[in-house]
N, C-alpha and C positions, 0 to 999 in steps of 0.2 A: 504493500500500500504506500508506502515512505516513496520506493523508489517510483510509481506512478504519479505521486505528487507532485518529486523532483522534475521529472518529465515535463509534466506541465508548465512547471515555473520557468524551465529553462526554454522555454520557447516563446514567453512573455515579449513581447514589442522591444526590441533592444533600446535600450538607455544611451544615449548621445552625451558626452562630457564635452559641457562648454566651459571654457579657463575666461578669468580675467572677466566677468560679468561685473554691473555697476549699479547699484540701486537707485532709483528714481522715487527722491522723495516727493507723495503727493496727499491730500488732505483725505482719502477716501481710507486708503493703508491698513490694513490691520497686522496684529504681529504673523499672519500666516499666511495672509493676500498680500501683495504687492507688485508695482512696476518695478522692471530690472531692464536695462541697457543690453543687450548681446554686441563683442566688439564684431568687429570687419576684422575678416579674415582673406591671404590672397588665393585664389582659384589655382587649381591642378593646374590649369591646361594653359592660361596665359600670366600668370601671374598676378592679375588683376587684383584690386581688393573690391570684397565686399563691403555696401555700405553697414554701418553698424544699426541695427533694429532695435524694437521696444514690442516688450511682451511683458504679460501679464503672469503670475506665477502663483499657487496653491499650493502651497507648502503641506510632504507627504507626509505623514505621521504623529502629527501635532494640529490642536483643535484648538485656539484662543480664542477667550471672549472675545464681543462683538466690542469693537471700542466707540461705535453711534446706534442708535436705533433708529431710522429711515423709515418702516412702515412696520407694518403688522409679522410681515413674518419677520425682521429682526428682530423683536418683540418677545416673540413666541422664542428664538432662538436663546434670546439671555436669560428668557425663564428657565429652558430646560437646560442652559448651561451652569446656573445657579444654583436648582436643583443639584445635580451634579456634584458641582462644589460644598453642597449643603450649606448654604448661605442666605438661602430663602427667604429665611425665618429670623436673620440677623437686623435688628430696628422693624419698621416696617417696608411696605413693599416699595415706597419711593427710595427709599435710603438704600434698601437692598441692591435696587438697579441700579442706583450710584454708586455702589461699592464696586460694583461687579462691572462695570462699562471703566470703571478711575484703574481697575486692572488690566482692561481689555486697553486701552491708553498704553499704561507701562509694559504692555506687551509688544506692541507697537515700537515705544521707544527703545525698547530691549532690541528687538529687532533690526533697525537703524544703526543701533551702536555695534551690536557683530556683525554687521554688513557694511560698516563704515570704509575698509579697505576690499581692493577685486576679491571677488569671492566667486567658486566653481559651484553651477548647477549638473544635474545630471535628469536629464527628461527623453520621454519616449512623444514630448508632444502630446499625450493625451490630453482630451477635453474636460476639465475640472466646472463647467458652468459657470451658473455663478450670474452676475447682473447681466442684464440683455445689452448693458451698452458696450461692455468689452467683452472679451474672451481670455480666459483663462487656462493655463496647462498645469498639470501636477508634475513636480520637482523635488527632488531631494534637493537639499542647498546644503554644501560641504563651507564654512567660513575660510577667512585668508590664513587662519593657522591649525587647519585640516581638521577642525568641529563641526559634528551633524549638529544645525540650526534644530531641528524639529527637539533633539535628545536636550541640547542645551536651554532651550523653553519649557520642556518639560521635569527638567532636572531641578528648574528653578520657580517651580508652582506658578508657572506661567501661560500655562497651557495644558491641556490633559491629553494622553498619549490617545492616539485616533486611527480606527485600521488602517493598515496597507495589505494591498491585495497580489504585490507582485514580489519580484526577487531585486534586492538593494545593486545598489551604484559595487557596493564592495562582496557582490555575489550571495549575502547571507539571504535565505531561507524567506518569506514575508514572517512566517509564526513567529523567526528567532527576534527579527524586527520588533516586532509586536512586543512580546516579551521582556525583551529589551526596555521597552518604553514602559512598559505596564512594571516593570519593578523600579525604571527611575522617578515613575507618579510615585509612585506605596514611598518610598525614601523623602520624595518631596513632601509628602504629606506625612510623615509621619517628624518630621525633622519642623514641621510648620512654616515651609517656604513660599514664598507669592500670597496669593490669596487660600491656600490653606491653612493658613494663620487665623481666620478667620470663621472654619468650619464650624457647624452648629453639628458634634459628633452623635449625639444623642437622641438628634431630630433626620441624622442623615439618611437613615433608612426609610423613614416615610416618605421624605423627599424626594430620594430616588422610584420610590414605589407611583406617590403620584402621580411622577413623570410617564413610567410605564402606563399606568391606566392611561393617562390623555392620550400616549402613544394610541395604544391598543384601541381609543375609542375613535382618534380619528383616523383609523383605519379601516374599521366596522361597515362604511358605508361601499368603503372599494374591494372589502372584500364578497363584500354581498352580490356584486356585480362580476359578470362573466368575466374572466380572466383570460381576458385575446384585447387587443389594442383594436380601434375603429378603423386605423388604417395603418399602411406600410410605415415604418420609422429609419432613419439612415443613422446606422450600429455606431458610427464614427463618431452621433452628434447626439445621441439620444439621452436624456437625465435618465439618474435613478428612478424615478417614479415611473416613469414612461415604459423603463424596460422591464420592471416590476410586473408588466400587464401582460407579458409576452407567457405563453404557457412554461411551467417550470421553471421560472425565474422569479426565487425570491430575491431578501436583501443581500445576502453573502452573495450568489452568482451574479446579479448586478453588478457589485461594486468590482467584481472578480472582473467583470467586460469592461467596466470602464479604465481600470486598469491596466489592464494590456491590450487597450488601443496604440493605435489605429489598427482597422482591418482592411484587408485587402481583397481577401475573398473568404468565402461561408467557412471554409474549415479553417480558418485562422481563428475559429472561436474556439474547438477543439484545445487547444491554450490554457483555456480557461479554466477551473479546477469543479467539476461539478455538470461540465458540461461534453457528454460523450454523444457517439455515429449517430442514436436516438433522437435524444433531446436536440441534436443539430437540426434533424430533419424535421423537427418540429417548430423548429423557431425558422427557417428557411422561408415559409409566404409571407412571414408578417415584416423583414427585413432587407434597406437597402446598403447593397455595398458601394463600394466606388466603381468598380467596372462597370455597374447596372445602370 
């Protein structure tokens, strides 16, 4: 089973290392979205250089608070990240969201300050969503003095560790990834770093239970409803939710596609972990590729 895993992972959309990348400070930012500069580089064939680009980045493994709330579903987001945190119940709820947004801030500035000098991303270009007005890719970000960004936010209760679905910049496993992150939260919080300084330990279990319920309730209504999408969706560009609706795709094998984007053609889904000959042929009408 282990080595069927492996298999999978190792066929994951290859990871691109780009060097010397540059942050782009902008007022939307938060410590785990942000604009980054790619330099120019020169062409194989004449020497040429490329001009240097601006892309958006989704930082892989790490979930910080929201550092504004914009509309309702930010809203909904700092609640359940509060929860989380068990901080919910810290003052009341205005103060709470203050608390919790004045971290999602110094996550931000955290952020800024290890990215102050060139710093290497590692992306497969996948599609991270995210606001309609830019586009976003998910990226490991290695700092200028060879620190995982995602480990070092959450080392420092600055962010709570958050799945990855494929195999890292430095070959490990996604689970060992995972792992990894989920004992540097347990250390951060148990040491009282960032905003777990602040945990309500007593109330945290309700908290988090809450949460679930609201999950579970506002899912109620989509799972009521047939489980097939009303029309074709293109695999490259599709959210979570959207892919959720495709037969045999829950939350794991979703994030598992989005993950090891881009696709090229149907069996490059095969990839995926959860996803075999079957379940391919099942998910094949309701799916566009790029060749198509």
């Amino acid at each position: 089973m282990v080595f069927v895993l492996m298999a999978f992972v190792s066929q994951a959309a290859e990871l691109k290392k780009i060097e010397n990348c540059t942050l782009i400070k902008t007022d939307w930012a938060d410590g785990d979205s942000f604009r980054i500069q790619i330099p120019g580089k020169p062409t194989s064939k004449d020497g040429l250089v490329h001009k240097a680009r601006e892309i958006t980045v989704r930082l892989y493994g790490a979930d910080c608070i929201e550092s504004k709330i914009h509309d309702e579903s930010d809203g909904r987001r700092v609640r359940a990240q509060r929860r989380y945190f068990g901080i919910s119940k810290v003052g009341n709820a205005r103060e709470s969201i203050q608390l919790a947004i004045g971290y999602g801030t110094k996550a931000t500035e955290e952020t800024r300050k290890l990215l102050d000098k060139p710093f290497t991303i590692h992306t497969a270009f996948s599609d991270a969503r995210g606001h309609p007005d830019f586009k976003r890719y998910y990226a490991f970000v290695v700092t200028a003095d060879g620190k995982d960004l995602a480990a070092l936010l959450v080392s420092k209760g600055l962010a709570r560790a958050f799945g990855v679905y494929r195999e890292t910049y430095d070959k490990r496993h996604s689970k060992d990834y995972r792992a990894q992150l989920a004992d540097l939260e347990l250390q951060a919080a148990k040491n009282g770093k960032g905003v777990w300084q602040h945990t309500d330990w007593k109330s945290l279990p309700e908290e988090r239970q809450a949460q679930r319920d609201d999950d579970r309730e506002n899912k109620m209504g989509i799972i009521k409803k047939p489980n097939m999408p009303t029309e074709k969706m293109r695999i490259n560009k599709a959210s979570r939710d959207e892919l959720m609706q495709l037969p045999g795709v829950g939350k794991a094998t979703a994030d598992g596609i989005i993950g090891n984007r881009p696709y090229g053609k149907p069996e490059d889904l095969l990839k995926v972990s959860g996803i075999g000959k079957k379940t391919l042929e099942k998910l094949k009408p309701f799916l566009i590729f790029p060749e198509g």
